[in-house]
One Martini backbone bead per residue (centre of mass of N, CA, C, O) as a GRO file, in nm:
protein
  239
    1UNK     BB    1  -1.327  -2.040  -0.156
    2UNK     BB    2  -1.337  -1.728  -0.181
    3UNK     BB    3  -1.127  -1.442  -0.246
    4UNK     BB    4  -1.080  -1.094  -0.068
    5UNK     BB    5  -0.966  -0.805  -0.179
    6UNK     BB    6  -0.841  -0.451  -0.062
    7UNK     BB    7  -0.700  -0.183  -0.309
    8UNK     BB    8  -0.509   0.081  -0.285
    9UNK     BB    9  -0.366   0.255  -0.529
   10UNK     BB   10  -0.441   0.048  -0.835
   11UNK     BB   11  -0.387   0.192  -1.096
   12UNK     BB   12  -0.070   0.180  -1.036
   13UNK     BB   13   0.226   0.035  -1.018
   14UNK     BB   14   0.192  -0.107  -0.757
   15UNK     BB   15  -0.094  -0.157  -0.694
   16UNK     BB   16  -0.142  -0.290  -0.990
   17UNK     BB   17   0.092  -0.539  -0.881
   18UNK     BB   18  -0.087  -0.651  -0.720
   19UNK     BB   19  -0.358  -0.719  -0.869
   20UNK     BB   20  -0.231  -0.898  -1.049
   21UNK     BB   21  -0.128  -1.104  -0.838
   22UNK     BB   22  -0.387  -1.176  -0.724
   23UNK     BB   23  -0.558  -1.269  -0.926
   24UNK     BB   24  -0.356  -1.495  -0.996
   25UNK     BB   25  -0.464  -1.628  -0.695
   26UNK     BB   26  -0.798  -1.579  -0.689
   27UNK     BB   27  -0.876  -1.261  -0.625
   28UNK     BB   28  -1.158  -1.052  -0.543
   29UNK     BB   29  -1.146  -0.727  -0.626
   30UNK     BB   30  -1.083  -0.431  -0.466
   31UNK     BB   31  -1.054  -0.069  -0.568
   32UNK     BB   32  -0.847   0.229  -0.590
   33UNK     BB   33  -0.889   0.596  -0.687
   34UNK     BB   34  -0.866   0.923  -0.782
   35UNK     BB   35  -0.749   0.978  -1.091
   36UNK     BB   36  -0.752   0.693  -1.286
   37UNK     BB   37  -1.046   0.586  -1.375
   38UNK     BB   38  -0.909   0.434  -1.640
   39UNK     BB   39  -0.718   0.269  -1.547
   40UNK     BB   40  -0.894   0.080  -1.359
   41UNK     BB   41  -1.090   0.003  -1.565
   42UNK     BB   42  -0.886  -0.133  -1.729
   43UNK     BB   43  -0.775  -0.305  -1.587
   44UNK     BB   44  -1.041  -0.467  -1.409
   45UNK     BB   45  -1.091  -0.582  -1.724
   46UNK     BB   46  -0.833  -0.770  -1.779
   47UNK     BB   47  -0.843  -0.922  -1.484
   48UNK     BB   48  -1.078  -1.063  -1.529
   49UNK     BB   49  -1.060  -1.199  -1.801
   50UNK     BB   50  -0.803  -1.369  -1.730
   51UNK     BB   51  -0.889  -1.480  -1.410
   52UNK     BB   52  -1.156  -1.515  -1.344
   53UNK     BB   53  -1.231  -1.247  -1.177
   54UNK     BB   54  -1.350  -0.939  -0.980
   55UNK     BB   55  -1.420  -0.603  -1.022
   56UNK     BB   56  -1.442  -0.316  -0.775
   57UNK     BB   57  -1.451   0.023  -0.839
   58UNK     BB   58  -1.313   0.314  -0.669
   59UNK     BB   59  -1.362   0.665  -0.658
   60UNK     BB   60  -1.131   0.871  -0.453
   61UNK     BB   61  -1.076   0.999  -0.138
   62UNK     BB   62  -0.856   0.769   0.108
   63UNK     BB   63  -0.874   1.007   0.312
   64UNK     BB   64  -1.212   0.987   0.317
   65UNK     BB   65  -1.387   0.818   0.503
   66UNK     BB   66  -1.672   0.847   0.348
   67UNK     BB   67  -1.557   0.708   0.127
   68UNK     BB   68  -1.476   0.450   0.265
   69UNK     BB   69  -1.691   0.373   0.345
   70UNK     BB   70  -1.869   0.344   0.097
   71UNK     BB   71  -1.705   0.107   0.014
   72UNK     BB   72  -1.781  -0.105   0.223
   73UNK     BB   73  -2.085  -0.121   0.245
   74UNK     BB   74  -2.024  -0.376  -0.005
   75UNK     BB   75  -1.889  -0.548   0.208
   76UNK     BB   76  -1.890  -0.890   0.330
   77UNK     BB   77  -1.602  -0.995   0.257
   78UNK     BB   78  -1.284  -1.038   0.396
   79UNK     BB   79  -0.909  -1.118   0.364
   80UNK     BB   80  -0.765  -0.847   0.258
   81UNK     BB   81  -0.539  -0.573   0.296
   82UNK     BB   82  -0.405  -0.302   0.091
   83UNK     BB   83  -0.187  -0.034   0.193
   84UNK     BB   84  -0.078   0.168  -0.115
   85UNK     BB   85  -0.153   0.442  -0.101
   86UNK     BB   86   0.041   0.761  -0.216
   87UNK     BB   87   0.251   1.072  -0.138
   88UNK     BB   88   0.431   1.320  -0.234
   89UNK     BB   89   0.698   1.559  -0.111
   90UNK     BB   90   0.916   1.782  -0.248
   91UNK     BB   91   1.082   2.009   0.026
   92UNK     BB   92   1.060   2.232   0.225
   93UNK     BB   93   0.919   2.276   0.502
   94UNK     BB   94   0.896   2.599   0.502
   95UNK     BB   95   0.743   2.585   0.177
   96UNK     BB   96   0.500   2.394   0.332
   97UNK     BB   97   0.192   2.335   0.317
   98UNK     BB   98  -0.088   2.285   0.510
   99UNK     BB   99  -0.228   2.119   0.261
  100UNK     BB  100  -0.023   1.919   0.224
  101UNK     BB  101   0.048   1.812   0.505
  102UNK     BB  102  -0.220   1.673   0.479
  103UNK     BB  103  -0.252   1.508   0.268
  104UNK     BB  104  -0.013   1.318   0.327
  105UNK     BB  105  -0.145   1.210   0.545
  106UNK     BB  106  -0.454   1.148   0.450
  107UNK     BB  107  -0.314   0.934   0.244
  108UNK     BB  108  -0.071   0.739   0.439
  109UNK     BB  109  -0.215   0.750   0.735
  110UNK     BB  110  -0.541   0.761   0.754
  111UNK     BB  111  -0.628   0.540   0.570
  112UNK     BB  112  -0.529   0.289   0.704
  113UNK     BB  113  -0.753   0.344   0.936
  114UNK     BB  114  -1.012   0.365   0.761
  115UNK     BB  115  -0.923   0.056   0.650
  116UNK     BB  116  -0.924  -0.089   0.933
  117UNK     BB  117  -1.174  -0.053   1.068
  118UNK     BB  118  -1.392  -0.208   0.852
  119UNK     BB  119  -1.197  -0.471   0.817
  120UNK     BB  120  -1.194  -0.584   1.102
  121UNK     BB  121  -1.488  -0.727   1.147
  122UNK     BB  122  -1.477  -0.907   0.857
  123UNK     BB  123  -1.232  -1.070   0.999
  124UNK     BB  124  -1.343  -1.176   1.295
  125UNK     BB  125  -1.541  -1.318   1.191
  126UNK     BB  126  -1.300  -1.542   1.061
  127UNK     BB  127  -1.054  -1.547   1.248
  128UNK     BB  128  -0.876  -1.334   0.953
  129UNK     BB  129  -0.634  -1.209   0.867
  130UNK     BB  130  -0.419  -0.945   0.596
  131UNK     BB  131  -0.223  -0.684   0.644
  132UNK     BB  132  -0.068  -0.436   0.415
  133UNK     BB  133   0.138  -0.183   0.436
  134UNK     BB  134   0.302   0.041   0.230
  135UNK     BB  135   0.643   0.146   0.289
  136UNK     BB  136   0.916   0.294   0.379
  137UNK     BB  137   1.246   0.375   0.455
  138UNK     BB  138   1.141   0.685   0.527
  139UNK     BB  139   1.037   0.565   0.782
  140UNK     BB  140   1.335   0.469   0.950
  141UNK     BB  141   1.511   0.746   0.833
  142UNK     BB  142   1.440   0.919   0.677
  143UNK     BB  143   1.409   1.276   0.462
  144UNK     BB  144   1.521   1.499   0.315
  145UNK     BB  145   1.262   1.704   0.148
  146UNK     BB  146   1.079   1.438   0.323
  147UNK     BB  147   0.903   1.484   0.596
  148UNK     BB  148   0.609   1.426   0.559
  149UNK     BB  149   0.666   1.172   0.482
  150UNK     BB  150   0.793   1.006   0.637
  151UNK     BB  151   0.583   1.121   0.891
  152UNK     BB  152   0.412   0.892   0.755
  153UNK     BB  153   0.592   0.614   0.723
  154UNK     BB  154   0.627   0.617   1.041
  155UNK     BB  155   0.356   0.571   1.150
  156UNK     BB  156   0.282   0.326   0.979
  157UNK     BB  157   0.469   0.153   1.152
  158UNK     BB  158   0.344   0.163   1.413
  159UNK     BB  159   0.124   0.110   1.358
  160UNK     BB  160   0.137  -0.189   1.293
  161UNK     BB  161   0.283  -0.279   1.550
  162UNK     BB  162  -0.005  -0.207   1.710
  163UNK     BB  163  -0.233  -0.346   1.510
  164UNK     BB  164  -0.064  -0.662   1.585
  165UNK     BB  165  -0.130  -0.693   1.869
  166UNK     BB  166  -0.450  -0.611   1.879
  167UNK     BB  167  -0.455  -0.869   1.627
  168UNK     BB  168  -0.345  -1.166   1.758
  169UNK     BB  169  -0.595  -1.313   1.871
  170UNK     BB  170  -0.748  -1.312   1.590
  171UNK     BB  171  -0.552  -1.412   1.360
  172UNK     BB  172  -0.454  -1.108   1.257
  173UNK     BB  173  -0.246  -0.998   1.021
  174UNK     BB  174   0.069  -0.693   1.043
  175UNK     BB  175   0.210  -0.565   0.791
  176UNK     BB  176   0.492  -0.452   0.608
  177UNK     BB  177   0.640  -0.229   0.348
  178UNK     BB  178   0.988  -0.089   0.292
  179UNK     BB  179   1.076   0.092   0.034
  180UNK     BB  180   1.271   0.188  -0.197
  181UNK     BB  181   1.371   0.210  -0.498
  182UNK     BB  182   1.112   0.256  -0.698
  183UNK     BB  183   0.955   0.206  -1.032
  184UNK     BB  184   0.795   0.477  -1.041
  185UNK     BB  185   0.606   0.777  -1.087
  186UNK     BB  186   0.718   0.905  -0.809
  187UNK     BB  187   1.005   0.895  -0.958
  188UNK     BB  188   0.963   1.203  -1.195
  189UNK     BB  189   1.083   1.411  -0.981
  190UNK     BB  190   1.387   1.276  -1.115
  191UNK     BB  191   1.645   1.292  -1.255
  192UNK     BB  192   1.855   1.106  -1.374
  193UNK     BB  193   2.091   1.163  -1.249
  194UNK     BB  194   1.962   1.116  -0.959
  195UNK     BB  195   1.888   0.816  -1.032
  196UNK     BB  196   2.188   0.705  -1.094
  197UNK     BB  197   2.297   0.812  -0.774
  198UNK     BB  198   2.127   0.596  -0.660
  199UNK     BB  199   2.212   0.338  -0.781
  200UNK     BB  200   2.517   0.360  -0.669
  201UNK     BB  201   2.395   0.311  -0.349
  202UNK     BB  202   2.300   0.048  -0.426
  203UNK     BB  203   2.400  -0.289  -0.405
  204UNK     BB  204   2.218  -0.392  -0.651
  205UNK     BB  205   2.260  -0.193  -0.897
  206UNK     BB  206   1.960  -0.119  -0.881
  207UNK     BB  207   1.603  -0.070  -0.976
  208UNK     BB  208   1.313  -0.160  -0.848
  209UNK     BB  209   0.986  -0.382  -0.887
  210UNK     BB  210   0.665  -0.365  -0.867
  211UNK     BB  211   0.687  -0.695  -0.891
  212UNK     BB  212   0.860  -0.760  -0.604
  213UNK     BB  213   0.628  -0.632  -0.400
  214UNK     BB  214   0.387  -0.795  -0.504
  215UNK     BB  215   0.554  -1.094  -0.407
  216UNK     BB  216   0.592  -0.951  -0.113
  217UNK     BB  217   0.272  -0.977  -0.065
  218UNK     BB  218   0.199  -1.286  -0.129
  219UNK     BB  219   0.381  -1.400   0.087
  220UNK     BB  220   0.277  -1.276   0.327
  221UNK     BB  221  -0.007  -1.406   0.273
  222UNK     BB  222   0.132  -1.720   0.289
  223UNK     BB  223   0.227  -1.689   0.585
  224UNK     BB  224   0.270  -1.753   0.863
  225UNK     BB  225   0.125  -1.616   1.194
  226UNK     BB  226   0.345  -1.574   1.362
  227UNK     BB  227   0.386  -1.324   1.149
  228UNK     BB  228   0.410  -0.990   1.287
  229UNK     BB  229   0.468  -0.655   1.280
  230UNK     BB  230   0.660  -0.618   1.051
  231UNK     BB  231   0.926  -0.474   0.884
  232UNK     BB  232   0.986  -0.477   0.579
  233UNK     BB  233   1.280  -0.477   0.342
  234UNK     BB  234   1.310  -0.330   0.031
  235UNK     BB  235   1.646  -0.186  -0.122
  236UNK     BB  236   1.919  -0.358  -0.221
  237UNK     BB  237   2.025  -0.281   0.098
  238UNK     BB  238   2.074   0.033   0.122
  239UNK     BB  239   1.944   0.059   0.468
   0.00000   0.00000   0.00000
């Protein structure tokens, strides 16, 4: 039987490497980005080609009810979910505006329940089902200068360990990946130097790669069913 996925900021990045990672493994992809409308639609043509599977994309705002909705209008069978869109915002919070501090909760973590409540029915019929949401470390312990995002990725982690429980006798697991620092256009706000300094704080001695993530998004979802609710860190050990 065919497989679908459903992957929220999918155009590059972590998004990106979850959607060739499924592709890989035989899934119908429907994919989302806000800016990036022609990488969306170059990758979802290469993944078509290579893998013999379909992708369909949408464009918009991942934080707005209504363009979520309006995906899901067209989906009647899923199978997975991965909540990775996101943004950050470095500054003082005293210096951070309400629109941004809107922005970054409307897209890191209201868009996860408004994409978990549309996908929870079409899972329920087939009583199975995958959610994964994309947190951070910075989800776990804070970080200074960085308290929005934070405060959407501690967020997000409380939702998963909570929609993991009311969603446990209908056998759909509902899991976290807390990532550290990973090479993605997201950390292009950190001058070389200060990328440096990360590095040297990390046992692992380097810095993650957007394809670690994607690999353990597929062992997620062919995990025990046991397996719910965890926020799992990927981060060289970092935290």
């Amino acid at each position: 039987m065919s497989k679908h996925a459903f992957i929220t900021g999918a155009s590059r990045g972590i998004g990106a490497a979850i959607a060739e990672e499924l592709a890989r493994g035989g899934y119908h992809l429907y994919m989302t980005c806000r800016n990036s409308e022609d990488l969306l639609h170059k990758l979802a043509d290469r993944l078509s080609a290579q893998y013999h599977i379909t992708c369909t994309c949408f464009v918009g705002d991942i934080g707005d009810y209504e363009f979520v909705s309006e995906c899901f209008s067209s989906i009647d069978s899923l199978d997975v979910l991965v909540n990775n869109a996101g943004i950050s915002y470095v500054g003082l919070l005293s210096d951070m505006d309400v629109k941004d501090w809107d922005h970054v909760i409307s897209t890191n973590l209201s868009s996860a329940f408004y994409t978990s409540k549309l996908a929870t029915p079409l899972m329920l019929k087939e009583k199975s089902g995958k959610i994964i949401n994309i947190s951070s470390v910075w989800g776990n312990v804070g970080a200074s200068m960085e308290v929005a995002y934070s405060a959407s990725k501690g967020g997000l982690n409380s939702f998963t360990k909570a929609l993991a429980k009311e969603l446990a006798p209908s056998n759909i697991q509902v899991n976290a990946i807390a990532c550290g620092v990973i090479d993605t256009d997201m950390n292009k706000c950190f001058s070389m130097e200060d990328m440096e300094i990360l590095k040297g704080e990390i046992p692992a001695d380097r810095i993650g790669t957007a394809f670690e993530v994607a690999r353990l998004v597929s062992q997620l979802i062919q995990s025990p069913a046991y397996l719910t609710g965890q926020i799992i860190a990927i981060d060289g050990g970092w935290q």
